[in-house]
C-alpha positions as MATLAB code, in Angstrom:
seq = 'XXXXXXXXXXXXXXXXXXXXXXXXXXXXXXXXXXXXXXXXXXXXXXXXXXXXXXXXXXXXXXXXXXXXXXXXXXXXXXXXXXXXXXXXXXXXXXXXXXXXXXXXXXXXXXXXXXXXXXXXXXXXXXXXXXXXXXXXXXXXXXXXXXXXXXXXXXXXXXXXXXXXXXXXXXXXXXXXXXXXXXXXXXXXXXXXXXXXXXXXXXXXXXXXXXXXXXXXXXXXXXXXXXXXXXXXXXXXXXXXXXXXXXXX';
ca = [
      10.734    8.233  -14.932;
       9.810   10.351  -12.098;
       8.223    8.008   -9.179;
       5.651    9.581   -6.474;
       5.583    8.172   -2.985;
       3.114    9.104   -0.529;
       3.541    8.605    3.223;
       0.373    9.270    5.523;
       0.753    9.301    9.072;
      -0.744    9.919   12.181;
       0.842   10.048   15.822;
       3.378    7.519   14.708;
       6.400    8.579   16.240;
       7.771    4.810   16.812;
       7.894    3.999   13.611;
       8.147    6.931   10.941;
      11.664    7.736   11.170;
      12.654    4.434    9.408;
       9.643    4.748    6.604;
      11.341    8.514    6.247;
      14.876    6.699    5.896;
      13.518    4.203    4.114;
      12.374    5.976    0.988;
      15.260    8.812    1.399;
      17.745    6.216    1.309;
      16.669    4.417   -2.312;
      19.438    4.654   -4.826;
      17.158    5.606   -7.391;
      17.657    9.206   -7.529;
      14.194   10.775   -9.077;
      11.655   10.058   -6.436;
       8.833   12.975   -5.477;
       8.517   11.887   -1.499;
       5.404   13.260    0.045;
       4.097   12.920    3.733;
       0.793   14.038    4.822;
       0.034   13.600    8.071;
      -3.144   14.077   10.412;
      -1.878   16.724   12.383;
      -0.141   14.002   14.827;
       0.262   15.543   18.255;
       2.972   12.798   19.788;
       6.192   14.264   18.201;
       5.305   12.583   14.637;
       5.469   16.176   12.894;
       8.939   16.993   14.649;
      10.588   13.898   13.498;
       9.026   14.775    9.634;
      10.037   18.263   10.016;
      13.966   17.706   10.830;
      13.653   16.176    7.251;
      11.934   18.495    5.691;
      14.803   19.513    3.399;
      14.638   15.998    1.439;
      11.124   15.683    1.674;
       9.398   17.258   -2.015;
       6.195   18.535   -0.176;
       4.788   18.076    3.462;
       1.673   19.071    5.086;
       0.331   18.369    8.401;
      -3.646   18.932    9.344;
      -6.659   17.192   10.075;
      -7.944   15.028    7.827;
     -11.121   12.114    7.642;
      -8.866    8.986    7.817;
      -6.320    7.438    5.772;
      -8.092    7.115    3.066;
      -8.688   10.995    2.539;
      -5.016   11.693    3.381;
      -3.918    9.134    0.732;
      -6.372   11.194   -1.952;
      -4.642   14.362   -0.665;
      -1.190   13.105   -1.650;
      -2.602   11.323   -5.043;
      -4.064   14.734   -5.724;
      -0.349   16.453   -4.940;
       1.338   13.846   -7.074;
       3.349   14.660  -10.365;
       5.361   11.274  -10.813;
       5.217    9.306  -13.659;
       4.392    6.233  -11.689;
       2.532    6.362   -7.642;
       2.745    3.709   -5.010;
       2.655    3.604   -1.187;
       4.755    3.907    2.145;
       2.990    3.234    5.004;
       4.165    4.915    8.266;
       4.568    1.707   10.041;
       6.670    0.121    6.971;
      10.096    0.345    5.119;
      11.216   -0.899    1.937;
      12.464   -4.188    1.548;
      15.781   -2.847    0.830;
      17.554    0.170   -0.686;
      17.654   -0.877   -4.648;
      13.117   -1.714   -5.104;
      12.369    1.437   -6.269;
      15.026    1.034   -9.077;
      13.787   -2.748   -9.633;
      10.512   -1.226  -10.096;
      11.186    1.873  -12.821;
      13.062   -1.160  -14.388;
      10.128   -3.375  -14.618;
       7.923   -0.491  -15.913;
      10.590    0.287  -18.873;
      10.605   -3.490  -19.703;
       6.658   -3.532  -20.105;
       6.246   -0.241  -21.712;
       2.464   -0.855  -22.292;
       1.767   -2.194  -18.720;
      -0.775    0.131  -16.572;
       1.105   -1.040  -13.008;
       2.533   -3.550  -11.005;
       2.817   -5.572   -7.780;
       5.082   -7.633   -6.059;
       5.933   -9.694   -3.109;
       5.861   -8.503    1.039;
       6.711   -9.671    4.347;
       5.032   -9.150    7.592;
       7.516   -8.853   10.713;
       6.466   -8.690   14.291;
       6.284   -5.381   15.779;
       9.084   -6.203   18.205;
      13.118   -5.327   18.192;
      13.453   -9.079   16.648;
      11.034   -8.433   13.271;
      10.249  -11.856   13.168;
       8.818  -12.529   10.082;
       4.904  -13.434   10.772;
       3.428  -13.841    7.278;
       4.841  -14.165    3.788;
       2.799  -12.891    0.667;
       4.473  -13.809   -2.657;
       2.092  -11.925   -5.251;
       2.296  -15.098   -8.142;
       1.789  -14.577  -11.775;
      -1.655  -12.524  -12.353;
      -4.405  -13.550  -13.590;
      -8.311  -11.741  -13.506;
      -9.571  -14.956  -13.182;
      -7.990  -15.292   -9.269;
      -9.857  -12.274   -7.827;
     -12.953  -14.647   -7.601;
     -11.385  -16.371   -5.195;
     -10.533  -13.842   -2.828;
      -6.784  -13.139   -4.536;
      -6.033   -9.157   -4.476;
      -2.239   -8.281   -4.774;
      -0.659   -6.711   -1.449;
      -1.665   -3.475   -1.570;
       1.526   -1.505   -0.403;
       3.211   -3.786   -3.397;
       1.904   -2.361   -6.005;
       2.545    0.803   -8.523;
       0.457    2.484  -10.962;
       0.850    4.768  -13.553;
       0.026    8.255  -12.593;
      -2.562    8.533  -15.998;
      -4.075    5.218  -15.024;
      -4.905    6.666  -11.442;
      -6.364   10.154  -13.361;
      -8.909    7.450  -15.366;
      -9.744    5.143  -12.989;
     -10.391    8.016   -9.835;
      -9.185    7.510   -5.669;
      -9.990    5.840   -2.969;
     -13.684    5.597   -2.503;
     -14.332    6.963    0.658;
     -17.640    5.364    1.715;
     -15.268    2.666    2.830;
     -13.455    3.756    5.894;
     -11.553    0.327    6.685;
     -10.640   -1.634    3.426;
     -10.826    1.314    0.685;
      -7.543   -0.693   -0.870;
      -9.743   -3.254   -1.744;
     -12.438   -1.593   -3.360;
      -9.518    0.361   -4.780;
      -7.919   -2.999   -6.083;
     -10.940   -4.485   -7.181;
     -12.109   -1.009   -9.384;
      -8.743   -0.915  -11.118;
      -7.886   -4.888  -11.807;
     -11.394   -6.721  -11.965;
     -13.973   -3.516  -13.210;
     -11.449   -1.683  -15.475;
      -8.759   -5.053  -16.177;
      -5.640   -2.783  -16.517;
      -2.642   -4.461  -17.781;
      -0.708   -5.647  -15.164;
       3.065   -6.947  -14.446;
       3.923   -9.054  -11.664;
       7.358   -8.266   -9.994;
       8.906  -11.144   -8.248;
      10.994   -9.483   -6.016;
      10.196   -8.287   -2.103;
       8.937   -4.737   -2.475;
       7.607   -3.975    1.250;
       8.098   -5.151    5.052;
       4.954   -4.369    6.922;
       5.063   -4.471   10.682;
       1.662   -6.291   12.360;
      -0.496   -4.304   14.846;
      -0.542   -5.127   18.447;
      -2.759   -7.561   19.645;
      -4.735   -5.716   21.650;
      -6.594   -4.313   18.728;
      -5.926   -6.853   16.008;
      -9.016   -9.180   16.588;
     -11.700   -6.300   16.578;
      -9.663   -4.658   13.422;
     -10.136   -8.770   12.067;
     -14.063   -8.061   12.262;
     -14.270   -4.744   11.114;
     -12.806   -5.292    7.692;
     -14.243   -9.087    7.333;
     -17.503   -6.808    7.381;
     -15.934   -3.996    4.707;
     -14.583   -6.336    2.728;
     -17.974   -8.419    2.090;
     -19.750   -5.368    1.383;
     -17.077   -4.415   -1.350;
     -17.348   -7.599   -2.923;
     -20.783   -7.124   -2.994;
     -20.870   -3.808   -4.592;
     -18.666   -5.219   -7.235;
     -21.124   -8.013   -7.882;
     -19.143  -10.750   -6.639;
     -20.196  -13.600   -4.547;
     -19.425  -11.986   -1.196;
     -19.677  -14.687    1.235;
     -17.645  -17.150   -1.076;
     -14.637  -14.509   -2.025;
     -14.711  -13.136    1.605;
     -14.132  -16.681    3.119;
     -11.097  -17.372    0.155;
      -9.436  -14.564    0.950;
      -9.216  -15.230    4.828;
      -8.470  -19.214    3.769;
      -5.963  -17.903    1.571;
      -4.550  -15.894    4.459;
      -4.369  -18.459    7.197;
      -2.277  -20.414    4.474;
       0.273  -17.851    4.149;
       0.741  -17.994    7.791;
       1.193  -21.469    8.271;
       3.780  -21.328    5.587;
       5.686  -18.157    6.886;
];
């Protein structure tokens, strides 16, 4: 199996060296790596470019937001199975993109997957600030605010051709809609991997509380357009996420 990873970036210098690293130094040896970045103007496309010999396909220039740059590199993709690198994460460790090819052989019919993250404090220390731990699936959990962590999970790259990208009316929480589309509209089949997939580094405070706002907002108009009782889900999923903080 031939596994797609996109990176998109934009003036991240600080941090995308060890995403690069990260995904260069899996042991699984058939990974497609792409990086798209916004046409980053704070040494980002240096540091990309002095690995530009392990990197399958690169392209820096502007683009409308994450979202679009993540449809660029879901449009570039030829892997068997897709999933996500954000610039300001790594891998867990060096052997989940193996654990993850393995989970897919063992559920041959399954459409993707998802597993378990850790948020660390953007700080030499990485204190760890929040743990997610995906649990068993079930449909019936979305209606109360439950979505898998996004950067977990891994989809089959025929599932992603059915089911269409990231909806770009949403500029914030696409993910979710994203999430929502593919596990609550269209019910794929999907396998839960209990293992630690992603480490996710928190934003700085200085923007976090108005970023807090911004996507409570999103996110209640996704539920909404997927019929769901917006106000209800909207305030599980922040309970839900208060909880995991308390028992970091």
């Amino acid at each position: 199996m031939r596994v797609s990873i996109i990176t998109v970036c934009y003036n991240r210098k600080a941090t995308i060296e060890k995403s690069i690293r990260s995904v260069l130094g899996q042991d699984y040896p058939n990974i497609e790596y792409i990086v798209i970045d916004g046409n980053s103007t704070d040494g980002t496309k240096e540091i990309i470019q002095s690995y530009s010999d392990r990197i399958t396909t690169y392209i820096s220039a502007p683009d409308n937001g994450m979202y679009d740059a993540i449809n660029k590199g879901l449009r570039l993709a030829t892997g068997d199975i897709v999933g996500l690198l954000h610039s300001d994460d790594e891998f867990y460790d060096l052997t989940v993109v193996t654990k993850i090819v393995a989970a897919f052989k063992n559920s041959p019919d399954t459409d993707g997957l998802y597993g378990n993250g850790i948020y660390v404090s953007n700080d030499t220390e990485e204190r760890i600030v929040r743990n997610r731990i995906g649990g068993g699936y079930d449909v019936k959990k979305i209606k109360s605010g439950w979505l898998p962590l996004h950067p977990t999970v891994y989809l089959k790259k025929s599932v992603i051709d059915n089911y269409g990208f990231y909806n770009l009316d949403f500029k914030i929480a696409s993910d979710t809609e994203f999430l929502l589309r593919y596990l609550y509209k269209h019910k794929i089949n999907v396998t839960y991997l209990n293992e630690y997939v992603v480490k996710m580094r928190m934003g700085g405070l200085s923007t976090s509380y108005k970023r807090a706002f911004e996507v409570l907002y999103e996110d209640y108009r996704i539920y909404k357009y997927h019929q769901l009782s917006a106000v209800r889900t909207v305030f599980l999923k922040k309970l839900n996420a208060v909880v995991q903080y308390i028992k970091k």
